[in-house]
C-alpha positions as CSV (number, residue, x, y, z in Angstrom):
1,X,101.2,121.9,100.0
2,X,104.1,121.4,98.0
3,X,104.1,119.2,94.5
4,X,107.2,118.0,92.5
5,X,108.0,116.2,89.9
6,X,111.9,115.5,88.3
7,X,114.6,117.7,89.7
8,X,117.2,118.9,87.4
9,X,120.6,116.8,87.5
10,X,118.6,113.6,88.3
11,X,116.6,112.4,84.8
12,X,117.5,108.9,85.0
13,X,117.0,108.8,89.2
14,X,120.7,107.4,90.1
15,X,119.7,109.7,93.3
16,X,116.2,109.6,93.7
17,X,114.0,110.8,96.9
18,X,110.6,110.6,97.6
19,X,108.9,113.1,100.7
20,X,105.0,112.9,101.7
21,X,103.4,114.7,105.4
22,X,100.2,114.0,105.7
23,X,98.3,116.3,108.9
24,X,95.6,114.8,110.7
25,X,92.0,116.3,109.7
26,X,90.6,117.1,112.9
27,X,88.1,116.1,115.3
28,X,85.2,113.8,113.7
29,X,82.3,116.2,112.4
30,X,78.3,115.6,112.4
31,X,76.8,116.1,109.6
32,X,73.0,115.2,107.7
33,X,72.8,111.4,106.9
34,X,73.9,110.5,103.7
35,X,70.1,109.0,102.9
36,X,67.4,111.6,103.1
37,X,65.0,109.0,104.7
38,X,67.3,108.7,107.9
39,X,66.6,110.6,110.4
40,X,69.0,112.9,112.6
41,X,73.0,113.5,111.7
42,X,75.9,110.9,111.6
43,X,79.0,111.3,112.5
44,X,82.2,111.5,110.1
45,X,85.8,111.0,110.6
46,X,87.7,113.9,108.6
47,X,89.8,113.0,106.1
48,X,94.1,113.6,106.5
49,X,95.2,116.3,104.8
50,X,98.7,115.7,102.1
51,X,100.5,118.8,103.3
52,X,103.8,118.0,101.4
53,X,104.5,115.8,98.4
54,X,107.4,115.8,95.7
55,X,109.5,113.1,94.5
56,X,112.0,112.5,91.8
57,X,112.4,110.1,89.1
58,X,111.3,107.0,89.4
59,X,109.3,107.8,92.0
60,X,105.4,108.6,91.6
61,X,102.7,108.3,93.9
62,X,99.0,107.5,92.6
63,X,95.8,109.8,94.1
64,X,94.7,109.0,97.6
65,X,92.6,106.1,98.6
66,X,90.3,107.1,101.7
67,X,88.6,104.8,104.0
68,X,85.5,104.4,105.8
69,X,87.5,105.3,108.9
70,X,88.7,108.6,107.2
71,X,92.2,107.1,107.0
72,X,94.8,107.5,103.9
73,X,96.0,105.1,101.6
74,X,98.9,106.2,99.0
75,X,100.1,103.8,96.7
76,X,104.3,104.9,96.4
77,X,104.9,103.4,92.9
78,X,108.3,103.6,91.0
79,X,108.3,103.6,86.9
80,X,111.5,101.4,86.4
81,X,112.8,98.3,86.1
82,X,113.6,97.8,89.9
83,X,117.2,98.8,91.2
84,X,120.3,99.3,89.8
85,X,123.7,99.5,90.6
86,X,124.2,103.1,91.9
87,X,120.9,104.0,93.1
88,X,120.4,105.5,96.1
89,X,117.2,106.5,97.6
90,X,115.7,108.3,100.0
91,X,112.2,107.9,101.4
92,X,110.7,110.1,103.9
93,X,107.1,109.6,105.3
94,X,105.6,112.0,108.3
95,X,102.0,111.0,109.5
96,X,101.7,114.2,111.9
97,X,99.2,114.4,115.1
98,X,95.9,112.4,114.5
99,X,96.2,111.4,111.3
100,X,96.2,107.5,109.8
101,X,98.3,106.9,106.9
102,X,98.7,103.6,105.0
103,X,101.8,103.2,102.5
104,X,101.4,100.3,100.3
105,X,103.7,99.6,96.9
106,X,102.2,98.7,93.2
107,X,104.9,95.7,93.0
108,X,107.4,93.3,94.5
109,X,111.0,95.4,94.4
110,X,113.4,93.9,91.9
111,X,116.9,94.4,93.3
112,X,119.3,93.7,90.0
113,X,122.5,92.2,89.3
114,X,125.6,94.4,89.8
115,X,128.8,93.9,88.2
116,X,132.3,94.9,88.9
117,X,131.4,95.8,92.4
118,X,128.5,97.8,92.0
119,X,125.9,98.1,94.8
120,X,122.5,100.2,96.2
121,X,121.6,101.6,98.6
122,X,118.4,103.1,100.2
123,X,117.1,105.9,103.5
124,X,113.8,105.3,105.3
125,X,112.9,107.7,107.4
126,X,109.4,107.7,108.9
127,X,107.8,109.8,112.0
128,X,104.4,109.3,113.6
129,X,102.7,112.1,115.8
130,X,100.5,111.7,118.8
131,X,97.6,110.0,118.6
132,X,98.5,108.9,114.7
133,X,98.8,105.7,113.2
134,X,101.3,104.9,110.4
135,X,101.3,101.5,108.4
136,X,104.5,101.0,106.0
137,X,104.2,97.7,104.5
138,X,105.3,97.7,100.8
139,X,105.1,94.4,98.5
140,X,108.1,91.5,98.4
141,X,112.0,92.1,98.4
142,X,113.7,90.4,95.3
143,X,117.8,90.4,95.3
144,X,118.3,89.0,92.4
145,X,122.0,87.3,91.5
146,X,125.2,89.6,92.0
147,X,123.1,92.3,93.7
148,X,124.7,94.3,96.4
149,X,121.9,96.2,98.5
150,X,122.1,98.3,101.4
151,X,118.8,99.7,103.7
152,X,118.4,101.7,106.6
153,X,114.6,102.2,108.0
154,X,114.6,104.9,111.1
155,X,111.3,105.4,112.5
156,X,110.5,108.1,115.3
157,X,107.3,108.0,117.5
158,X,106.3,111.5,118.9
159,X,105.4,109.5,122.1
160,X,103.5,106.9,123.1
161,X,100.0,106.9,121.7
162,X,102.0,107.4,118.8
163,X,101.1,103.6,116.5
164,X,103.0,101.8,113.8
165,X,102.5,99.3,111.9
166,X,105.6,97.7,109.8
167,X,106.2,94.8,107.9
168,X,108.8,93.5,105.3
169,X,109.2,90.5,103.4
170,X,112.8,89.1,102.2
171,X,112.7,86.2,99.3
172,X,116.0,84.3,98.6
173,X,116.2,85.4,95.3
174,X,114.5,83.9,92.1
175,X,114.5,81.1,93.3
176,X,112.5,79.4,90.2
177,X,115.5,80.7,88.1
178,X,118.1,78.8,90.3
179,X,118.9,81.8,91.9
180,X,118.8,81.1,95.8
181,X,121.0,83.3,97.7
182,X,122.8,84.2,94.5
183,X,123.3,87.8,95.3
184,X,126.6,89.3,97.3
185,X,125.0,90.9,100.1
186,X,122.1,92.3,101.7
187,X,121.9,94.4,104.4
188,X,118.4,95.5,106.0
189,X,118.8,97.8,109.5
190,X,115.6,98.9,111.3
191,X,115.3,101.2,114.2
192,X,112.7,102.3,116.3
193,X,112.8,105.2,118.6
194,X,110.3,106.8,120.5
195,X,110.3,110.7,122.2
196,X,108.4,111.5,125.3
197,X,109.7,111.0,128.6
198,X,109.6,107.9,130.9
199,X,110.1,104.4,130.6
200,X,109.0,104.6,127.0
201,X,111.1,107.1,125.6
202,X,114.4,105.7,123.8
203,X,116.0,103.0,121.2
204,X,113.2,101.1,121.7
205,X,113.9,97.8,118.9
206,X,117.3,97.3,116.3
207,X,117.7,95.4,114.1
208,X,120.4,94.5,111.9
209,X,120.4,92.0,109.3
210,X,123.3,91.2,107.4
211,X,123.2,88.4,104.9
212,X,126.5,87.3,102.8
213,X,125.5,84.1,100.9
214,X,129.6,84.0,100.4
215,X,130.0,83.6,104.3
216,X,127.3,82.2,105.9
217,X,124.9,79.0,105.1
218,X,122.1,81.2,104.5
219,X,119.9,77.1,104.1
220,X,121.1,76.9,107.5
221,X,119.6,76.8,111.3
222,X,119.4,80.3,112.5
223,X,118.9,81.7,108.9
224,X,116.3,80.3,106.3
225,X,116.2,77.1,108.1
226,X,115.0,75.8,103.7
227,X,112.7,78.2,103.4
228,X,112.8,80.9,100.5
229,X,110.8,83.6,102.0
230,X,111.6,85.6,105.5
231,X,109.2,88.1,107.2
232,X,108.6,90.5,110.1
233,X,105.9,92.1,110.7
234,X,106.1,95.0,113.6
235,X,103.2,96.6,115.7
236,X,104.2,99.9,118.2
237,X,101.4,100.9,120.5
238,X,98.9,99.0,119.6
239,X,95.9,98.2,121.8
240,X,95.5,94.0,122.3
241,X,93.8,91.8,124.2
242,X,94.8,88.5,125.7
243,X,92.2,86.9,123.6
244,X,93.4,88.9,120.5
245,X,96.8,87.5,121.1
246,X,95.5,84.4,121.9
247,X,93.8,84.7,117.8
248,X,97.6,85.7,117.1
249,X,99.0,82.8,118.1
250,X,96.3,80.3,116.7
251,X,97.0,81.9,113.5
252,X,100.8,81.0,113.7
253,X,99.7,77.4,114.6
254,X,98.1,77.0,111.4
255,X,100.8,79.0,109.3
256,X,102.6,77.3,106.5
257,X,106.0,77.3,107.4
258,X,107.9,78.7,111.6
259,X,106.3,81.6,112.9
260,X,106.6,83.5,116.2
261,X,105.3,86.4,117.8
262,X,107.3,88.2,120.8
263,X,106.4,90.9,123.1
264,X,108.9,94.1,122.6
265,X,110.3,95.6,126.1
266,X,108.7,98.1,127.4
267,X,111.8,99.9,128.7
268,X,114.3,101.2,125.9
269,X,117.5,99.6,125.4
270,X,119.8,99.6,127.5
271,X,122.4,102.8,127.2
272,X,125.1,100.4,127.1
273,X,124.2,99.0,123.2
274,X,123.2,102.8,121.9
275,X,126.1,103.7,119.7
276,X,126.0,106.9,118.8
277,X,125.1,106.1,114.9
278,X,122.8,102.9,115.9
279,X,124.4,101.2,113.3
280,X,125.0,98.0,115.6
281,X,122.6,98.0,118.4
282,X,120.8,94.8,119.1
283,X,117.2,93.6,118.9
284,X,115.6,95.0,121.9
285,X,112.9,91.9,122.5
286,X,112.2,89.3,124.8
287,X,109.9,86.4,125.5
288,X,107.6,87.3,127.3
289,X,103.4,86.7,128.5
290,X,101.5,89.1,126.8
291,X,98.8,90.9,129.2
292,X,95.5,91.9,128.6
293,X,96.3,95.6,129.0
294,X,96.9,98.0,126.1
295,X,98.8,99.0,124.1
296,X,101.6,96.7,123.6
297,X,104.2,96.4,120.7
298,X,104.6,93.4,119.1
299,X,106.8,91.4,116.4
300,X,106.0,88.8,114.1
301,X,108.9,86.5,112.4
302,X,108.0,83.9,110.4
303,X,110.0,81.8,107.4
304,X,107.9,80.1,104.5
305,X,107.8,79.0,100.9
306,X,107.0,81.6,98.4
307,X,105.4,85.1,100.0
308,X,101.7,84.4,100.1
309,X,101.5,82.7,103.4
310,X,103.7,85.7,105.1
311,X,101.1,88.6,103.6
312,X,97.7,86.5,104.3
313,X,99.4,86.2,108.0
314,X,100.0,89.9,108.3
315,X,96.5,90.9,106.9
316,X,94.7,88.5,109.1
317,X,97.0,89.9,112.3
318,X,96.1,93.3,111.4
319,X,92.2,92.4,110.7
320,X,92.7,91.0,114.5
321,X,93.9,93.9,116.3
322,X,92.4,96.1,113.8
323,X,94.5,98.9,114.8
């Protein structure tokens, strides 16, 4: 296991990376209860294993958080004031065969103003093994006015029993300080591939969004539709039931705001829209009934006021499918 800390050249984190691999810990071991009254052995999941780590300024990640199910938790925090004009970043996170990994962030991300031209940009890069699970859902986007950001999130399933939970959530700005859709541009591109051979293997979901409050009617139909806050929330492999969907969609009927939920393809996309740097490939979703057989991928949209509604929504899906 490697460890790092600030690399030479980058003290003030202008280029700033961030690399964790977390191995799966095995099969689940017996062992004596945990009271000396109980009788006989239990059975214990074993805890992943960090097998690399290092990051650069402002990165930091806090100690591991382990569940009753033996999973990981690490909490990816950065120690500055959010994003500034010039940063680029690079995250890379690898949950290997077998192991469950959650990512969670200690804040909302505060993208700042950028003058004369200035803009940011940032690399996500996560792979999950067989038989792991992956969730990558980090707190609230914030562009704030004059902010110029740029993300690309690449994720690669091994094949697939391979699972993946990710979810983002885009406000308009700070919206409180008259700032809706104030900033220049933001650009958000996720991509979804998964290895393997047969129907499954592929691009299997793009998506590109590109927002320029100059050019478009971002209040508008099609875009925020009046709300301030925009969310997806994506599951890969997961294993559902129709009456687990059918929780789904009773908790979109109750949500605060338009939701939806839509059954991913089980084929990849089509060779036709793969461009060789997947920089402008389409959505790969349909409507579609959702059957009672697992796994299935799924993705949730949904448009509110103000964040809360969009993470209670994605905790209570993932309590439902409990992946």
């Amino acid at each position: 296991m490697t460890r790092g800390g600030i690399a030479d050249g980058n003290r003030y984190g202008k280029r700033s990376e961030f690399t964790l691999r977390v191995r799966g810990g095995g099969a689940a071991r017996r062992g004596a209860a945990e009271n000396p009254g109980d009788a006989g052995s239990v059975e214990r999941a074993v805890r992943p294993v960090i097998e690399t780590l290092r990051f650069t300024a402002p990165f930091k990640a806090l100690e591991p958080f382990y569940g009753d199910d033996g999973g990981m938790k690490i909490m990816l925090i950065s120690v500055s004031a959010g994003i500034m004009a010039g940063d680029s970043q690079r995250v890379e996170v690898s949950a290997d065969t077998g192991a469950r990994l959650e990512i969670v962030s200690q804040s909302f991300e505060k993208i700042h103003r950028m003058d004369d031209g200035g803009a940011a940009s940032r690399e996500i890069v996560l792979s999950v093994g067989a038989g792991a699970l992956l969730i990558y859902s980090p707190l609230p986007t914030i562009p704030f006015a004059g902010s110029d950001f740029t993300s690309a999130t690449r994720v690669h399933l091994q094949d697939s029993s391979a699972r993946l939970v990710y979810g983002d959530v885009l406000a308009c700005g700070r919206a409180f300080s008259g700032e809706r859709f104030r900033y220049r541009a933001y650009r958000n591109g996720v991509y979804v591939t998964c290895g393997g051979s047969g129907a499954a293997a592929g691009l299997l979901y793009a998506d590109n969004a590109c927002f320029i409050p100059s050019e478009a009617d971002m209040e508008g139909l099609t875009l925020f539709e009046g709300y301030s806050h925009l969310s997806n929330l994506l599951l890969f492999n997961v294993a559902a039931t129709s009456e687990q969907c059918d929780e789904i969609r009773a908790a979109l009927s109750e949500f605060p705001g338009i939701g939806g939920m839509t059954r991913l393809t089980q084929a990849p996309v089509p060779a036709a829209v793969q461009a060789p740097d997947i920089d402008i490939s389409p959505a790969a979703a349909v409507q579609a009934p959702i059957s009672a057989a697992p796994p299935v991928s799924l993705c949730v949209r949904t448009l509110a006021n103000g964040s809360e509604p969009a993470l209670a929504l994605h905790e209570r899906i993932r309590a439902i499918l409990d992946p």
